[in-house]
MARPA-28487 format. One line per 2 residues: for each residue x, y, z of N, C-alpha, C. Coordinates in pm, whole numbers, m for minus. Layout:
<atoms>
X,Y,Z,X,Y,Z,X,Y,Z; ...
</atoms>
This chain:
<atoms>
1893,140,m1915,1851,43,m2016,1700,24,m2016; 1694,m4,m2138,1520,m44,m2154,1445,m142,m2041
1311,m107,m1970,1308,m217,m1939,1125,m195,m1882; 1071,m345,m1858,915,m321,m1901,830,m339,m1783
732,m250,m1783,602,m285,m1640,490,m273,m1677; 438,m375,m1591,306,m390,m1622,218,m276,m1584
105,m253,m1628,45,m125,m1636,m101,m117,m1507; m55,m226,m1448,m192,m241,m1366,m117,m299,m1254
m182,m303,m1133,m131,m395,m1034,m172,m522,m1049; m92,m637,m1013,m100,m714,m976,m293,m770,m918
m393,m807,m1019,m529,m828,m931,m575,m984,m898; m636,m1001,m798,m625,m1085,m732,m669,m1227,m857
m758,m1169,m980,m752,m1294,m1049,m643,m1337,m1141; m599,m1250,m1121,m437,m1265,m1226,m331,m1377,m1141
m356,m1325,m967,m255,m1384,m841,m325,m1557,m840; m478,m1543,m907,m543,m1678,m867,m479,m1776,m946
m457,m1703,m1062,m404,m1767,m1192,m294,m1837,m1190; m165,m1738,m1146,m71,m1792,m1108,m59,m1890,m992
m115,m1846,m901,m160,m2006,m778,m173,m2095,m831; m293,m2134,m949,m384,m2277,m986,m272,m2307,m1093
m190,m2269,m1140,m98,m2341,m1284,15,m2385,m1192; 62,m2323,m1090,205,m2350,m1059,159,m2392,m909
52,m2439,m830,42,m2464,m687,100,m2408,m610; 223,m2320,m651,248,m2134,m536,129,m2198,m399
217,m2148,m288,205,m2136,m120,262,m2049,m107; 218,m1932,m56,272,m1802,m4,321,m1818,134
387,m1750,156,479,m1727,312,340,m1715,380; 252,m1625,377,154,m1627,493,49,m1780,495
62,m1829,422,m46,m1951,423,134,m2037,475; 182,m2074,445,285,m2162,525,333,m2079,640
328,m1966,667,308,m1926,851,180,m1921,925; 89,m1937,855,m43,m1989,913,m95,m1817,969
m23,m1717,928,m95,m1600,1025,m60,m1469,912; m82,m1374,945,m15,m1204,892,m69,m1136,982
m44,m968,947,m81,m856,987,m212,m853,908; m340,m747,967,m467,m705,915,m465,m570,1028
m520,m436,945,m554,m317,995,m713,m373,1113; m702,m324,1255,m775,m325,1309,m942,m316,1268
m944,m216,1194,m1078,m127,1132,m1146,m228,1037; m1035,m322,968,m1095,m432,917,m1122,m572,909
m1083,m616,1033,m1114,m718,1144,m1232,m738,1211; m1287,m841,1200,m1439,m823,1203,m1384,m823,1417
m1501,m822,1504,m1496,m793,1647,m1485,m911,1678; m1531,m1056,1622,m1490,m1234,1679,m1384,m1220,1662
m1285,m1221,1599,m1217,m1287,1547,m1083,m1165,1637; m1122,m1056,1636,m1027,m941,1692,m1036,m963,1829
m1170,m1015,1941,m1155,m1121,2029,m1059,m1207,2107; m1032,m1247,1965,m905,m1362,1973,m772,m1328,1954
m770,m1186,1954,m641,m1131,1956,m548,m1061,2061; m462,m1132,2117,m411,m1044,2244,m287,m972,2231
m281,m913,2084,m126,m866,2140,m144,m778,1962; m25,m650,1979,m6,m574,1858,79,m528,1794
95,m456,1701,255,m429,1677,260,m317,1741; 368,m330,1850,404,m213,1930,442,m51,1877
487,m30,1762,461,84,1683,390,110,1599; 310,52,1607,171,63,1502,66,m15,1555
m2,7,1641,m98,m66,1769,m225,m92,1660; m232,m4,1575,m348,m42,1424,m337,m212,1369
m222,m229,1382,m190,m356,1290,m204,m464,1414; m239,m547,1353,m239,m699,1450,m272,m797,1384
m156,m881,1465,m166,m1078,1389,m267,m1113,1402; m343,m1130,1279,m434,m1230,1239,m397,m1372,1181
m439,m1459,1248,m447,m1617,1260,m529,m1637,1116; m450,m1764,1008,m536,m1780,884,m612,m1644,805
m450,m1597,804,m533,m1448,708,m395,m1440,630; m436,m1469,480,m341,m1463,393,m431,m1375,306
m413,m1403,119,m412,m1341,m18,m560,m1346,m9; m615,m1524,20,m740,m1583,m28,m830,m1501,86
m794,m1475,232,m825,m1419,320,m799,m1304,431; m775,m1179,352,m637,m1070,361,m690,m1030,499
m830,m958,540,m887,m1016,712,m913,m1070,791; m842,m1201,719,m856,m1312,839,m969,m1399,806
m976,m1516,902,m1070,m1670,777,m1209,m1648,781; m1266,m1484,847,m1409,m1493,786,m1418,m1411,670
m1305,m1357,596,m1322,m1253,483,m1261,m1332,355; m1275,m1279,254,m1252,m1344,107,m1229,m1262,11
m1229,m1314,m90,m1207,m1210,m208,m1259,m1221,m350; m1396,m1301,m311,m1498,m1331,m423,m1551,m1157,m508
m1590,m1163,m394,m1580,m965,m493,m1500,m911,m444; m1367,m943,m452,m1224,m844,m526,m1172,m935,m623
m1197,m1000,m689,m1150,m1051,m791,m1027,m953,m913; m1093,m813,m938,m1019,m726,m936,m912,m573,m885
m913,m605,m734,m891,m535,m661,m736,m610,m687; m606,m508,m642,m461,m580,m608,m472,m694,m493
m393,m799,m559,m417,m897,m420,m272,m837,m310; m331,m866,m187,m237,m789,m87,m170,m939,m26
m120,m939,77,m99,m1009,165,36,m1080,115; 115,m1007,35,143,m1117,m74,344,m1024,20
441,m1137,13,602,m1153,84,665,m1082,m63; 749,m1060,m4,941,m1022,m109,895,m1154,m210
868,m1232,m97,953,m1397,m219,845,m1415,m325; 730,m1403,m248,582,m1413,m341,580,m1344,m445
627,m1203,m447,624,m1112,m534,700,m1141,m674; 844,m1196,m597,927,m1252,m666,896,m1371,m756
833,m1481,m715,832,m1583,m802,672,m1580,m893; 609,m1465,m872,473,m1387,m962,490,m1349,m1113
657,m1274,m1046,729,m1191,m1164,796,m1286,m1222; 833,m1374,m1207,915,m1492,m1274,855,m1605,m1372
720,m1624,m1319,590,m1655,m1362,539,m1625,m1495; 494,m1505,m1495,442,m1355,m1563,501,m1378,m1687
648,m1361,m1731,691,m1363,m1829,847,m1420,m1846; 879,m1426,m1945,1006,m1418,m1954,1125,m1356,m1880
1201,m1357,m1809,1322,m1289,m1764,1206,m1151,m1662; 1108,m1249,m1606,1015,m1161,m1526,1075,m1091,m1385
1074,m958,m1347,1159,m927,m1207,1068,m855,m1159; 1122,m774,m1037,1055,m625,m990,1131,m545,m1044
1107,m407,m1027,1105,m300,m1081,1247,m278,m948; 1347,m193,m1009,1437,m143,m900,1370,m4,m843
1427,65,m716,1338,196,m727,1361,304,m811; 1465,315,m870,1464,376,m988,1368,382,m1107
1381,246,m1143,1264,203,m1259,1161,268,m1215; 1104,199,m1073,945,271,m1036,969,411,m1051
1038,500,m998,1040,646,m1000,1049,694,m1133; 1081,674,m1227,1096,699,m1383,948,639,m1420
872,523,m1400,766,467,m1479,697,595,m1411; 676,613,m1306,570,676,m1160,537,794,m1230
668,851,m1259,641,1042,m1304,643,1015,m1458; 626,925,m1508,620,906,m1650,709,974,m1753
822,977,m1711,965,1020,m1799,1001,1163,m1699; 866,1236,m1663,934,1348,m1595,1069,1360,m1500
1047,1489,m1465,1119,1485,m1366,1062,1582,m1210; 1144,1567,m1063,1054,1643,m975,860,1663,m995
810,1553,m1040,652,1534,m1035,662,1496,m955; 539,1577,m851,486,1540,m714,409,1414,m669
335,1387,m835,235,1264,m848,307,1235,m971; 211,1106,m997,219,1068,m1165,139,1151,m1260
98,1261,m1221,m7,1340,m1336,47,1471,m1304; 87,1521,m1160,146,1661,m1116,187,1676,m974
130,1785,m970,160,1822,m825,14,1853,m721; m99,1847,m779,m215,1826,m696,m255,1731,m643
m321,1702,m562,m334,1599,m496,m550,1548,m571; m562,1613,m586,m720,1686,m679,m685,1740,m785
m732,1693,m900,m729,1762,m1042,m910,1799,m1066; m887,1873,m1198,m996,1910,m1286,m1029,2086,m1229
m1127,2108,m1299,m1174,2260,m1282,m1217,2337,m1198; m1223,2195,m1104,m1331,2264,m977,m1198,2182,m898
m1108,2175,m881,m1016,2063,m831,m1098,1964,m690; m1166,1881,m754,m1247,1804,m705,m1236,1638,m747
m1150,1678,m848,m1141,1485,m896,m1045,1397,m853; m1040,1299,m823,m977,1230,m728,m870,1123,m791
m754,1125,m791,m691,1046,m923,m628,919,m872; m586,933,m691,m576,753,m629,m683,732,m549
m619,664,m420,m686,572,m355,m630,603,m230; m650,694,m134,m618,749,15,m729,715,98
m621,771,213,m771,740,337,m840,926,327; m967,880,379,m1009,1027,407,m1093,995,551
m1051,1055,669,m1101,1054,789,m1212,1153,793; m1320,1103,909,m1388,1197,954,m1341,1341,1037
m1225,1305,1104,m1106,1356,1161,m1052,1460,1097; m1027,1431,980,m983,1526,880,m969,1678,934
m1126,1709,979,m1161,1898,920,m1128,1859,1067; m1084,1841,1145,m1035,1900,1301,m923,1919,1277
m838,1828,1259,m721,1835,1203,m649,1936,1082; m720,1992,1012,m690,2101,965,m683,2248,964
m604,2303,937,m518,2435,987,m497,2517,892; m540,2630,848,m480,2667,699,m431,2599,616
m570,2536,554,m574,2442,418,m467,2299,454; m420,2289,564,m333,2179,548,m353,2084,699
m344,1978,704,m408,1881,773,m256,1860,885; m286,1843,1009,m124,1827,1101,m101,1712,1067
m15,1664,1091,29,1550,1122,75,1475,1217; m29,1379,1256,m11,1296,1414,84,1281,1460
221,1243,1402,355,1199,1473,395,1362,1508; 326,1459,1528,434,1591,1588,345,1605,1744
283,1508,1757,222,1499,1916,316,1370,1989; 428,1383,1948,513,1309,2049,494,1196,2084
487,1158,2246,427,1065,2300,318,1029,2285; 199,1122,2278,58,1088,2244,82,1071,2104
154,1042,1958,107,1007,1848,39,869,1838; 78,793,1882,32,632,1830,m87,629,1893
m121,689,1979,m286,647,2020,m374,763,1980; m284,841,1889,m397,921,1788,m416,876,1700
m299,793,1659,m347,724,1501,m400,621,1491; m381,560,1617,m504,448,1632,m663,468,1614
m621,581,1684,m792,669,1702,m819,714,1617; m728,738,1512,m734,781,1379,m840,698,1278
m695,574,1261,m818,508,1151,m935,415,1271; m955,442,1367,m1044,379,1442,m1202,449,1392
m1170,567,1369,m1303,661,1337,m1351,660,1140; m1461,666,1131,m1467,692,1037,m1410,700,932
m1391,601,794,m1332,645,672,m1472,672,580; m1412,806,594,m1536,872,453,m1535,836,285
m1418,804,250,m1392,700,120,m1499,806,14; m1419,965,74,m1449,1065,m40,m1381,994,m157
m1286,964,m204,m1255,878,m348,m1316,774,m379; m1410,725,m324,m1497,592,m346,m1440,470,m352
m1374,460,m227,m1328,327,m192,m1262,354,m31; m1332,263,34,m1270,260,205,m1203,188,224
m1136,12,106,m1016,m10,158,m943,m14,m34; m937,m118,m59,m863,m106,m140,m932,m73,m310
m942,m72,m406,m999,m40,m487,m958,m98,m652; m1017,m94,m771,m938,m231,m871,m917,m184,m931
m815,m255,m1008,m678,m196,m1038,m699,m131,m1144; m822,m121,m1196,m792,m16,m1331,m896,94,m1263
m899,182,m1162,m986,263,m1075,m945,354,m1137; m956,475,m1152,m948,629,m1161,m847,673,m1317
m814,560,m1372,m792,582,m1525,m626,569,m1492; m551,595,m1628,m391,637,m1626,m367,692,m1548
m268,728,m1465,m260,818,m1386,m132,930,m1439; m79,843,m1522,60,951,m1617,39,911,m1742
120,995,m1849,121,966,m2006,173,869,m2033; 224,734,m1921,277,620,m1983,164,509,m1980
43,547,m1938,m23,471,m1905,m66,371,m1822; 23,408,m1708,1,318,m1576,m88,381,m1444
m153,287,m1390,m270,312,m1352,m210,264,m1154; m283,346,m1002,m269,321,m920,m117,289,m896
m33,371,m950,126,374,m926,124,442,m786; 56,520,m724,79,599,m600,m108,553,m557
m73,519,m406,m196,480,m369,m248,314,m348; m352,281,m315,m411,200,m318,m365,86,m246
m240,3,m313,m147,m54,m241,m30,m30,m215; 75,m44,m138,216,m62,m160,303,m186,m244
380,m116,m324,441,m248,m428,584,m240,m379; 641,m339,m432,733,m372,m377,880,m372,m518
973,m324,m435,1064,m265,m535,1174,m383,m481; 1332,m405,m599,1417,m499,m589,1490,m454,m497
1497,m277,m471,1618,m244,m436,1604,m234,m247; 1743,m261,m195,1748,m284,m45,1769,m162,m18
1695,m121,103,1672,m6,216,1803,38,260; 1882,121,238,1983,224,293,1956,355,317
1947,352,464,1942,488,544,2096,560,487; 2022,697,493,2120,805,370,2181,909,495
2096,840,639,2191,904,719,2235,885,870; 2400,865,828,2487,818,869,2489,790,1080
2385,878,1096,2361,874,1283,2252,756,1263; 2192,707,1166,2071,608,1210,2089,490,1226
2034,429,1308,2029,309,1366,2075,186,1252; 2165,93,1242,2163,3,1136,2019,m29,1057
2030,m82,958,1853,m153,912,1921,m292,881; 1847,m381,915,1811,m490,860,1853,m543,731
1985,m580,701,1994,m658,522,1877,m692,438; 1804,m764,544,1648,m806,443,1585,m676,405
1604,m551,494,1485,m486,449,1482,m409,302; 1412,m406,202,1386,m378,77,1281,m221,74
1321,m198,m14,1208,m17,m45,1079,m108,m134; 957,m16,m37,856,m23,m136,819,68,m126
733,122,m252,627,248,m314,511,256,m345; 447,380,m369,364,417,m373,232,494,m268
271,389,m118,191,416,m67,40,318,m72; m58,346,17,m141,277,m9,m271,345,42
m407,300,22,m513,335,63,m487,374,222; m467,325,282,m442,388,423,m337,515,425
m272,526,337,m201,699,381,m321,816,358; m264,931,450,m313,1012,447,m211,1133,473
m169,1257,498,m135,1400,513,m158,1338,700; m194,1282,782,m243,1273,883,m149,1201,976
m119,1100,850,m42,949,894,79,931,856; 49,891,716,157,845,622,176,928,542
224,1020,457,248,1099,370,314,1058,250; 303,923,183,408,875,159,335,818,m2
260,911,m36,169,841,m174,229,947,m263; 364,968,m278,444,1086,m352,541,992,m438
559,1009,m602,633,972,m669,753,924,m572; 846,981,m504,973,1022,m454,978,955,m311
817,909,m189,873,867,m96,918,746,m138; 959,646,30,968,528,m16,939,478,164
946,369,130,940,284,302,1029,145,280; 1033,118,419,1163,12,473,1032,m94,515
1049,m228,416,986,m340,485,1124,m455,506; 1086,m522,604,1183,m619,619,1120,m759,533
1176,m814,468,1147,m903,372,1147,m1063,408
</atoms>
């Protein structure tokens, strides 16, 4: 059945908007804390931090770091006004879309995968299958990480990927985004929402990349030896400025990820 998306992400003056008409409190400002990537934590304030997420040692609770303050209470978002606002729950997302318009929802992952490849079908991206377009394939169409790391890490044209070092992966990928982001696409964290043009013939822009959005539909492992998941946990897409070929691989029409909601 027919059904409609917005063509931009979600930007933080659109999220302000909806705050100041309806007084909206997000889950992270009424838990007083969230997650923030290490690399963008200023060194006071990371100080004050003694503890991490044990499979992802990158991420750590930051104290008073919500939407208004996505790194925690010395950072802001006076110039991101148009950048996607992040920091933002299942429920937040939810009552944005309810907001927004009429009979406002999320997207199921279906919907996203049909808007993403723009009617196609098997598209690698929302424009193709390169990861670089144009003549010199040099043009850059999301919003990835690009490490200094990179050219070590690469092997006949293709970059390894940290999780096939076993035991040593997590303190490579720490070391990973610990080093250098070269922000060859011109942006080192997140970037606004109308960045790098359409990205498919439907006209939607940062569908893969930049941030992760969040889809209606709940997380079912498709195979049958894996560990239960979580009822709460929900699929989101796209991927975000932090994937890379290195890390995350996951800025493909078709992946998806398990957040618990």
């Amino acid at each position: 059945p027919p059904f409609g998306l917005g063509a931009y992400e979600v930007s933080n003056r659109r999220f302000a908007k909806f705050v100041e008409r309806t007084g909206y409190v997000t889950e992270s400002e009424g838990f007083g804390w969230s997650f923030g990537v290490e690399a963008f934590i200023s060194p006071e304030v990371n100080e004050t931090i003694t503890s991490q997420v044990a499979n992802a040692p990158w991420w750590l609770p930051v104290n008073q770091a919500d939407w208004r303050r996505p790194n925690g209470p010395d950072t802001g978002i006076q110039h991101l006004m148009d950048h996607p606002v992040t920091q933002v729950s299942l429920r937040d997302a939810e009552a944005f879309c309810k907001w927004s318009r009429p009979g406002g929802r999320l997207p199921t992952e279906a919907e996203w995968e049909f808007a993403a490849r723009g009617g196609k079908k098997r598209r690698r991206f929302p424009w193709g299958h390169s990861v670089l377009t144009g003549e010199k394939k040099d043009t850059h169409r999301m919003n990835i990480w690009q490490s200094e790391l990179d050219a070590k890490l690469t092997k006949g044209g293709k970059i390894r990927n940290l999780y096939a070092y076993g035991e040593h992966s997590l303190a490579l990928v720490k070391e990973y985004y610990s080093a250098q982001n070269l922000a060859s696409d011109g942006y080192a964290a997140t970037a606004p929402v109308d960045a790098y043009g359409p990205q498919n013939s439907f006209g939607f822009y940062n569908m893969v990349g930049n941030v992760w959005e969040w889809t209606s539909t709940r997380f079912e492992s498709k195979d049958p030896r894996a560990p239960p998941v979580d009822p709460n946990t929900m699929v989101k897409k796209g991927g975000s400025f932090l994937c890379n070929p290195a890390t995350c691989n996951r800025y493909r029409c078709s992946a998806r990820m398990m957040f618990t909601a």
